[in-house]
N, C-alpha and C positions, 0 to 999 in steps of 0.2 A: 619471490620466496622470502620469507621469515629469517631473517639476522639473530639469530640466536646469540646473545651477550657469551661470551669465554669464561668457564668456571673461574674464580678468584680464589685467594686463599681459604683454608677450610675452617681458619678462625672464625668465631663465632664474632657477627655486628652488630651495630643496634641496628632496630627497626628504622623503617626513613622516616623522616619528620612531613607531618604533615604540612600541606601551601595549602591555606585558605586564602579564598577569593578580596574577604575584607582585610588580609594583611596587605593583598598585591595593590588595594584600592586605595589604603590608607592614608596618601598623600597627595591624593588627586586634587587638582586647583578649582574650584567650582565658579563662571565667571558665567551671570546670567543676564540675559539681554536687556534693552529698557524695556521693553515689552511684556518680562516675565510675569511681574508683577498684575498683570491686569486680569481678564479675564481669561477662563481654559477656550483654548483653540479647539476646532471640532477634531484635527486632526495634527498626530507628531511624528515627524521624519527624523530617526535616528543616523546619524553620518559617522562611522570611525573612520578616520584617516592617520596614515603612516607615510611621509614622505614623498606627498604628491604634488608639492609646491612649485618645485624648481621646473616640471616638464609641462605645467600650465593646468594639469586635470584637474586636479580642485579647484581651483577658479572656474571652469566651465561646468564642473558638476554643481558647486553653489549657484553659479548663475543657472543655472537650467532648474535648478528648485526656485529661487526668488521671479523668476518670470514667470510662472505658472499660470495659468488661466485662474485656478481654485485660490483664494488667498488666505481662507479663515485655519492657517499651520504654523505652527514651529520649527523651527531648525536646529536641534542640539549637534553638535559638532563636539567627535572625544577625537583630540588628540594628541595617539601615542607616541610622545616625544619627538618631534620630527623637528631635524635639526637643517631645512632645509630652505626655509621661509615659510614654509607651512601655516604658522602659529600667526603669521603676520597679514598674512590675505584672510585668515578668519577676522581678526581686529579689524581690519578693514571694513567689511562685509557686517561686522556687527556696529559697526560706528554710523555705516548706511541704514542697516535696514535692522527695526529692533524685536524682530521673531527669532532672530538666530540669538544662541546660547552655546558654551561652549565648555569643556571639562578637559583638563590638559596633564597628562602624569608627567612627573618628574623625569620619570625612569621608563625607558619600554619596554612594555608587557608583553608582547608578542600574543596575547590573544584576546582578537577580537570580538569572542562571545563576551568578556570581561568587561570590553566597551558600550559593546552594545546592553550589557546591564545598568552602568551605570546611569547609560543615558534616558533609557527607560524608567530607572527608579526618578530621575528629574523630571520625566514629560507628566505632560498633566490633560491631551488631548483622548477623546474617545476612541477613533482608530491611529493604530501603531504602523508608520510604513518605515520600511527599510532603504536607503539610498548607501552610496558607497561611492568611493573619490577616482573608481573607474567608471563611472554610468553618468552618461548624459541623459535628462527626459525628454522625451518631448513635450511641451507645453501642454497640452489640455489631456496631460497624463492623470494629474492628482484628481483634478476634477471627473474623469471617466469613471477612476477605481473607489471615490466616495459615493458617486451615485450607483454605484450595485452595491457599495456597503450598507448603503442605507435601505436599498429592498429588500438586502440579506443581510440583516442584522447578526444573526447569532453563526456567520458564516465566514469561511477563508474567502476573498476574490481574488481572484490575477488574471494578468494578460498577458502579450506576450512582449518579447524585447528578439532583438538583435546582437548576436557575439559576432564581435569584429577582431579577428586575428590579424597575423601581415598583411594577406592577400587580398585583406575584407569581410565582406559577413558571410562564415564560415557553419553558421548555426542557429535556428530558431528555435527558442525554449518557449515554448505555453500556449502553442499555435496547433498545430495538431497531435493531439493527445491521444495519449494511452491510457486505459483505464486508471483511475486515482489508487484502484488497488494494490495497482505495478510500481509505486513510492516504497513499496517493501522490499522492491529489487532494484532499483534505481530514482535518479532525482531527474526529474525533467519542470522543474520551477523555478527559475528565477528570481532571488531575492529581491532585487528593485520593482518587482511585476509585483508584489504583493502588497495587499491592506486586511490587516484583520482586527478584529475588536479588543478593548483591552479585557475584558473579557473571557474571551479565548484564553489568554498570557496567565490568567490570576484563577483558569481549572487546570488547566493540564501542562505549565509551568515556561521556559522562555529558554532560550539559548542555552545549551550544557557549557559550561566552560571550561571540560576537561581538557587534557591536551589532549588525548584521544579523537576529540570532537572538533579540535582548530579546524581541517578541513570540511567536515562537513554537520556541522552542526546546524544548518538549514533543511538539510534534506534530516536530519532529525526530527528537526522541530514538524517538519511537514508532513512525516509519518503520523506522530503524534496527534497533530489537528487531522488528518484522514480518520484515525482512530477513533474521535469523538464528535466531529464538525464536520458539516458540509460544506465541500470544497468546490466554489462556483467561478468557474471562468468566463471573463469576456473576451469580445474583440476587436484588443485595441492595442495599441501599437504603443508600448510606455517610451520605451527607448535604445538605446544601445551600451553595450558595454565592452571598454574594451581592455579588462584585464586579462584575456587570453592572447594577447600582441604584448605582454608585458613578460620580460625574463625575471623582474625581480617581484610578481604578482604572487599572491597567497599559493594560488594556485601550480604556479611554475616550481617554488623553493620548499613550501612545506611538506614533510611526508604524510603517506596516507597508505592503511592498510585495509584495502575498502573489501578483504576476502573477510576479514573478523569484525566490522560495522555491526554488521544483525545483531552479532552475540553482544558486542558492547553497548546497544541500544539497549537491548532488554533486559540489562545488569541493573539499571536503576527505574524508580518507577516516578512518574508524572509529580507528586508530592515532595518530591527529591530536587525538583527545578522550579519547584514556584519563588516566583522573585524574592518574596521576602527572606525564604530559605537558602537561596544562592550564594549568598555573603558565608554561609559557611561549607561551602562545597571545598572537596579537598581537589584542586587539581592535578595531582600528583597520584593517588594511592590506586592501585590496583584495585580491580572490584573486587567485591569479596570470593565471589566464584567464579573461578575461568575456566576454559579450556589451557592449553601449553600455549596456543595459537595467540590469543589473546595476550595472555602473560608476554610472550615473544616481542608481540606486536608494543607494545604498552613501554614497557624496558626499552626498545629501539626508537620509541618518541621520545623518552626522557631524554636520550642521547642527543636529540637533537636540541633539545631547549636547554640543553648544560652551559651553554654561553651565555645565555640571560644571568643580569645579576643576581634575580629573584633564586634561580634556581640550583647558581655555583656551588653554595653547599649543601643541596642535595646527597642524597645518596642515590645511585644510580637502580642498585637492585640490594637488598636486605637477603639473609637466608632463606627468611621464606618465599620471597620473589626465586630466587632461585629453585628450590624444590617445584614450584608450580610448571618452571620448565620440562620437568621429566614427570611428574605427577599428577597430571590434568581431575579434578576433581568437577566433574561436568562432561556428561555426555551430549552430542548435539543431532538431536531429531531430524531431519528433513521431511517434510509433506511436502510432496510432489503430486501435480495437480494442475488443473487449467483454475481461473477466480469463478467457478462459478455456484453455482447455492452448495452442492453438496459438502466441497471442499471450505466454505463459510461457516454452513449452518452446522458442521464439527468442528472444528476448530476455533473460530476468532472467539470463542468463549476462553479457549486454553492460553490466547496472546498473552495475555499481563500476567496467569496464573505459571506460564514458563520461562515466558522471558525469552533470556539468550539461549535459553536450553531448544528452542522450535527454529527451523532455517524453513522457508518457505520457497521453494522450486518451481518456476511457471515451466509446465511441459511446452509450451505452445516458442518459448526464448528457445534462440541458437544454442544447436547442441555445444557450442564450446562453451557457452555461458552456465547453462546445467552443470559439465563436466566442473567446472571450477569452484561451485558449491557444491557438486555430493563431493568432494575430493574433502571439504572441511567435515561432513558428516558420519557419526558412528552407526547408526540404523538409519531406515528413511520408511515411510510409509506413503505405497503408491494410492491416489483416491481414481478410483475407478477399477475399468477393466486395464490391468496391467499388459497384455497381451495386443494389446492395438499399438499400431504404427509409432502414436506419440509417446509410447512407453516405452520402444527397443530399447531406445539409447539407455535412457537413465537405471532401465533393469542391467543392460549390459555392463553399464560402468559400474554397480556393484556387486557385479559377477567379479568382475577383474581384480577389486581392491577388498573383496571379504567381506563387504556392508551387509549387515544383517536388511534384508526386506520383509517388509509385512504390506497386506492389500487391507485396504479400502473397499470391503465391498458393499454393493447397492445394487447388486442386480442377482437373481438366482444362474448360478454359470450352467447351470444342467438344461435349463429350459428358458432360448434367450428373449429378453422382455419386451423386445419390439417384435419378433419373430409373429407369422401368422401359425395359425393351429396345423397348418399344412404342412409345417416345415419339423423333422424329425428331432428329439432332442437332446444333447450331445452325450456322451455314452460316459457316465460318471467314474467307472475308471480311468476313461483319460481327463477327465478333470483332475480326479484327484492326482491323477501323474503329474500333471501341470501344476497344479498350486504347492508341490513339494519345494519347490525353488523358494519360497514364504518361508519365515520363520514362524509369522501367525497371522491368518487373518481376523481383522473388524469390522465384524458385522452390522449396517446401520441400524434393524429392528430386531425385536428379540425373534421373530416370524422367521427374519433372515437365518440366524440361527438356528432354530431349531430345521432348518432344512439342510442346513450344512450336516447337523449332526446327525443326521437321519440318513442320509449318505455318506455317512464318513469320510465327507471329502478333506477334512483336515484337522490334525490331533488338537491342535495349538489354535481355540476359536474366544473371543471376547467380543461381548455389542460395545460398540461403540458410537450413538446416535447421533442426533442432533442435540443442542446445548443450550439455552436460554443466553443473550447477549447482552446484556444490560448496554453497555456501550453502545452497542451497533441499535437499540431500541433510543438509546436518548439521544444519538444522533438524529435517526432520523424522523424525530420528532420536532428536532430547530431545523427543520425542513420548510423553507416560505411555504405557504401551499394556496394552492390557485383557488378563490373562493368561488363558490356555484350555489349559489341561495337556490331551497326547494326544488332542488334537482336529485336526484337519487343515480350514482354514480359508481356502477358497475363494473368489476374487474374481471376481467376472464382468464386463467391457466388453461392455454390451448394446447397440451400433448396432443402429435398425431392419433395415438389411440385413446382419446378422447373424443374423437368426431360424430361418433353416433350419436353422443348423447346431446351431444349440440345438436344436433340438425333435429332431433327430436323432441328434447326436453327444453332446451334452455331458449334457442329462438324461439318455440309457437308462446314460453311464457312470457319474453319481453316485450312482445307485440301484444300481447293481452293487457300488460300491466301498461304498457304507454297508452293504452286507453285513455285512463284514468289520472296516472301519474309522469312528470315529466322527466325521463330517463334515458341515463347516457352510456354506452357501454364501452371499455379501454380494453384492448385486447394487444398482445405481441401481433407484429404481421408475422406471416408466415417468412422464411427464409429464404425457402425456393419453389412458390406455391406453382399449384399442378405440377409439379416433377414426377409424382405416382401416381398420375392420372388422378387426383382431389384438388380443389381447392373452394377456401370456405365460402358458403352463399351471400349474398350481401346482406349486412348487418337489418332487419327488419327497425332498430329503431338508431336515434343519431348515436355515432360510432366515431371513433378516434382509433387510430391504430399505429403504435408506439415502435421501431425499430427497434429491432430483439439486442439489448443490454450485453454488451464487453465483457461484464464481471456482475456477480450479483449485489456489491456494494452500488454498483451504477445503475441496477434495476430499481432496488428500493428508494434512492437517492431519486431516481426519475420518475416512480410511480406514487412513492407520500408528494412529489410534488401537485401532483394532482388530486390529493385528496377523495382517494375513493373511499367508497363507503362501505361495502360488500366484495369480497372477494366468491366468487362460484367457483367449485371444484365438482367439473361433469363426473360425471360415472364414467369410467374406466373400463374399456375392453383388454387389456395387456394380459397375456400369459402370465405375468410376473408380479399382476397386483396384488394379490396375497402376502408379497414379503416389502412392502413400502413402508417406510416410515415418515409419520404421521406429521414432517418436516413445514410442512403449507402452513400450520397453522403455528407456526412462530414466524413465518412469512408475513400473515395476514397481523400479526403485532404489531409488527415494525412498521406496516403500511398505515396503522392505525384503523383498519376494515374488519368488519364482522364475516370473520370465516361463512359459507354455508358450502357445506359439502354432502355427499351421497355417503353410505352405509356399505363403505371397502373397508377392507378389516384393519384397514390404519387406525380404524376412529371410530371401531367396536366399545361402548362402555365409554364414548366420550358426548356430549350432549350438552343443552342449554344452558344448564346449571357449571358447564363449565367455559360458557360463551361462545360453544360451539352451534351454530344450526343446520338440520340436518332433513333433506328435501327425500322423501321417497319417489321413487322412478316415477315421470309423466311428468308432461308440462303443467297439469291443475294444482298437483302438489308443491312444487315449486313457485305458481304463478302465488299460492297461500302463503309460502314460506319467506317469500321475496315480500309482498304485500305488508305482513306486520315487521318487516325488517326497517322499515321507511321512518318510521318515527324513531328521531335523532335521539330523543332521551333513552329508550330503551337501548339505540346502539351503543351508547355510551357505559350503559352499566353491563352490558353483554360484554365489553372489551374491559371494562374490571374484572370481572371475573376470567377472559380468556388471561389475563397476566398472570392474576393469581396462580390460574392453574397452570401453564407453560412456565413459571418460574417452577413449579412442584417437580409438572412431571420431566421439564429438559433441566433438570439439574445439572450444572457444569460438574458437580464434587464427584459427580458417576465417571463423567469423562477422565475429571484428572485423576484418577486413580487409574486408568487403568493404564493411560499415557505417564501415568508413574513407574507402573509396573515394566512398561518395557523401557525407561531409562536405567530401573534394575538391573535390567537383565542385561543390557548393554554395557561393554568394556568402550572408555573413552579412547581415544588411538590416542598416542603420544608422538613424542617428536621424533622417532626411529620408524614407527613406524609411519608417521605423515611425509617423512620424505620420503621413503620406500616409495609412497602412492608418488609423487613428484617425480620422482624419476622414471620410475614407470612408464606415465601420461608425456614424460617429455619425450623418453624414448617412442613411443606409437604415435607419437607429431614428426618424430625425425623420420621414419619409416615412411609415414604418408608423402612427407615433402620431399624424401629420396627416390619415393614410385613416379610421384608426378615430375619429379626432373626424367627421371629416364623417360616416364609418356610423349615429356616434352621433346625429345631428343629422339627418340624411334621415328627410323626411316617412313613408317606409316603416315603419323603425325606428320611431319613435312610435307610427303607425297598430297596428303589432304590439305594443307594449306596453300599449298601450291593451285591446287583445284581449284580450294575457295576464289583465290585472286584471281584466275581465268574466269570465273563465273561472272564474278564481281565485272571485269573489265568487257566482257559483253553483253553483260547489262547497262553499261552505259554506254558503249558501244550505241546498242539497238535504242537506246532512247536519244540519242543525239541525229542517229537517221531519222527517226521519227520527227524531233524536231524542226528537220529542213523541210 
């Protein structure tokens, strides 16, 4: 819960004075290696250290960087005052070996994005890695994560390490993942696992050095790079770390309010943290627009860093810090949603144009992890069918606390989209009874719309589409991608009510065109093929078949890597293909491939002159359409033109207006009413945990454990006579 600072006197203060970064810097000793002088190293390992002398770490973390397999790095070493021998084992180390460099304040700073600036603006190598004076490598660590740097040049790498608590190694980070899109809800990276380009650091900017961000200004940075760079893992084992066994480690002492993270990411934007601009970053001030939460949080960090000498005469909270406590001027959106296209291809155009104003909700995380984000949220908006399983919770929880909800919709609710013709369809009265729980729905196509309104299933309707992504387009364009000279390289979107037209149109034309031409086709495998009694025929020409993608950041990211060239979109049998939006073809952007699709009414009035091609039903027609699609220059100018116009028609400015409009209409909760929700939610934990003691304690319960262990006892009973 949020420490709210104690009203002060009502005397009017001055404002707090702002902490730049270049005053906290201004005295720092700069002591550079023999070595510095010579030529740049391919590669520079930043080290802050804070009093890691006396217990032996820093001696085993520099030696585990100077034994490296890889040799052509640097070692800057910044350290923050450490009065421990610290200062003396770097001397040492740099009198041995003349890569290491060193940068020493007078005074401790107490944050480490500060150091790790400094040491940055001294390196001079092409990729930037991170080390730290609790992390051991293992030897042919630098070496593993330079040679995927260098296949993926315009790319994040990492691998994985080992966290070593009391007991041992308590936690692997970068070993088996989660989608990269899930860095919006948690960090699972490991700074020392990482190498990225300097590159990277000097578009989309380096370390925040707010205090805000002491704890986790990694998993910032990491969002940040998901946001514009491909983020490539290997598998390799960098090494261990063991500041989670440390009581006086960042992590153990400093505070963190990881409930307001989101909103304080999105307060500033990428142009805010580029190195050269960081020297004057205020580390102190409040952003400019918070929620109370935020404000709360921010004011109970300063508290903490009031013992620094930099920061003694601070002020703690100004009058207007104060008002932002009870006056939240910021309301906070939630989209709720599993990562997959539709929840993308609407939103991550709004990321940078909302900011902290958007909280993003995986339906698929543990219902208490949900609960603890809509509890920060003013409205939320569900993507999908709200009425499924993975929606109860999150519609329940803002039944309970007043949230305004609004749907996402994408499918017509009167006649359902996968449904066969057979099946009756649902009685729009009771639609519209159901969707009164919405404050409004948004609709993905204007089609969608007008069907709503034609049933009047709900007063309060807005389209809300898909969005043109510049970002998530020049990501994944520094996409390595697999080269296939004179091959013509074929994608397929296989919906199940898609399959006719495959078994009819699209296989008799691949096999006609591999005649002639040498062609490859990439399709999703199916998920749970034959479970409806179908499953597809084998591919007539060579075929690759991709396991169906996490998140759709991890689709594109996996299918530009193969560089297709044509994306196919069959004809459509769905009850519901009348109300689709025309979504595929900002798809086939990002992928870099020449749309060709069929004549559904997504893509009435769209055509060649806008990079789109367009196959009339039968395999001949298409085997023609596919035919002149083959010559690379022509796909080249077809996909200028498909920008041009997917920049036109998915204008994000449509979107933010209208995700304007319901931050309008939204009252932000304040600090009366956000503990309300608090006590609330803690009160229905105590309730559960009082039912499950008495479950635990019913004679029942006993009676059947009792069972259990007689069962148990001649089961092994009977397998011990067996044994003899």
């Amino acid at each position: 819960m949020l420490d709210a600072p104690q009203s002060t006197a009502q005397a009017s203060r001055p404002p707090t004075v702002a902490i730049k970064v270049a005053d906290l810097i201004a005295d720092t000793v700069w002591s550079p290696g023999g070595g510095h002088g010579t030529a740049s190293p391919e590669l520079s390992i930043l080290l802050p250290t804070f009093r890691r002398g006396a217990d032996g770490l820093l001696q085993r973390a520099i030696e585990s960087i100077c034994r490296q397999s890889f040799r052509d790095f640097e070692l800057i070493v910044v350290d923050d005052a450490s009065t421990d021998g610290s200062a003396e084992i770097v001397r040492n180390w740099m009198a041995r070996d003349g890569r290491i460099s060193c940068l020493t304040h007078p005074r401790n700073i107490g944050l480490p994005a500060v150091s790790e600036l400094e040491a940055y603006l001294k390196s001079r190598g092409k990729f930037i890695g991170f080390a730290f004076d609790d992390f051991i490598y293992e030897p042919g660590a630098f070496e593993a994560l330079v040679a995927a740097a260098r296949a993926n040049p315009d790319s994040l790498v990492h691998g994985y390490v080992q966290m070593v608590g009391w007991s041992g190694v308590h936690r692997v980070l970068g070993q088996e993942l989660p989608p990269y899109a899930q860095l919006w809800q948690e960090n699972f990276i490991a700074n020392a696992s990482v190498l990225m380009p300097r590159q990277i650091v000097e578009t989309i900017g380096f370390y925040d050095p707010h205090i805000m961000a002491t704890r986790n200004c990694d998993w910032d940075l990491w969002r940040r790079v998901q946001r514009r760079f491909p983020i490539v893992p290997i598998p390799a084992f960098i090494g261990r770390e063991f500041g989670s066994a440390r009581s006086d480690s960042l992590g153990s002492t400093y505070p963190v309010f990881q409930d307001v993270m989101s909103e304080f990411y999105g307060s500033r934007d990428d142009a805010t943290l580029l190195p050269s601009r960081l020297p004057g970053r205020d580390v102190w001030a409040l952003p400019e627009k918070t929620s109370f939460a935020l404000a709360a949080a921010t004011i109970n960090v300063r508290k903490f860093f009031k013992d620094k000498s930099w920061a003694r005469t601070a002020q703690i909270a100004d009058d207007a810090d104060q008002r932002r406590l009870t006056q939240s001027n910021r309301p906070i959106i939630g989209v709720a949603g599993s990562l997959d296209a539709m929840t993308s291809l609407c939103f991550d155009a709004l990321r940078d144009r909302f900011g902290g104003e958007l909280r993003f909700i995986d339906l698929r995380a543990p219902q208490a992890s949900q609960t603890r984000h809509l509890l920060f949220c003013d409205a939320l908006i569900v993507a999908g069918m709200p009425f499924e399983d993975r929606c109860r919770h999150a519609m329940a929880v803002c039944k309970n606390f007043g949230i305004d909800v609004y749907q996402l919709a994408d499918e017509d609710p009167i006649r359902p989209a996968r449904g066969s013709s057979e099946r009756a369809p649902s009685d729009p009265d009771d639609v519209k009874q159901a969707l009164q729980v919405f404050k409004g729905v948004l609709a993905i196509s204007p089609a969608l719309v007008e069907r709503y309104k034609a049933n009047a299933l709900h007063a309060n309707l807005r389209l809300l589409g898909p969005a043109f992504d510049r970002a998530t387009m020049d990501k994944a364009h520094r996409v390595a991608v697999e080269p296939h000279p004179g091959k013509l390289r074929i994608g397929l979107t296989d919906d199940g009510f898609r399959r006719k037209s495959l078994q009819d149109s699209l296989y008799p034309a691949l096999l006609r065109l591999s005649q002639h031409r040498d062609v490859e086709l990439v399709a999703t495998a199916p998920s749970n093929p034959g479970a409806d009694g179908w499953a597809p025929p084998p591919s007539p020409v060579a075929s690759r078949s991709l396991p169906r993608a996490s998140s759709y950041d991890a689709f594109i990211q996996g299918w530009r890597a193969l560089g297709i060239d044509l994306l196919v979109h069959p004809e459509g049998t769905s009850l519901d293909i009348d109300h689709k939006a025309p979504g595929l073809l900002l798809t086939a952007l990002y992928l870099g491939a020449v749309p060709v699709v069929c004549d559904e009414a997504a893509f009435h009035g769209i055509g060649e002159d806008d990079g789109v091609l367009k196959a009339a039903p039968g395999a001949a027609n298409l085997v023609t359409v596919l035919e002149g699609a083959s010559d690379p220059d022509r796909r080249v100018e077809l996909l200028r033109r498909l920008e041009r116009f997917c920049a036109k028609r998915f204008d994000p400015e449509a979107s933010q207006r209208v995700l304007q409009s319901i931050c309008e209409a939204t009252r932000p909760a304040d600090a009366l009413s956000h503990q309300a929700r608090l006590h609330s939610e803690y009160a229905r934990l105590f309730y559960v945990a009082d039912q499950a003691a008495i479950q635990l304690n019913s004679r029942a319960f006993k009676l059947a454990m009792k069972l259990r262990r007689l069962v148990n006892l001649a089961r092994h009973a009977g397998r011990a006579l067996l044994g003899r």
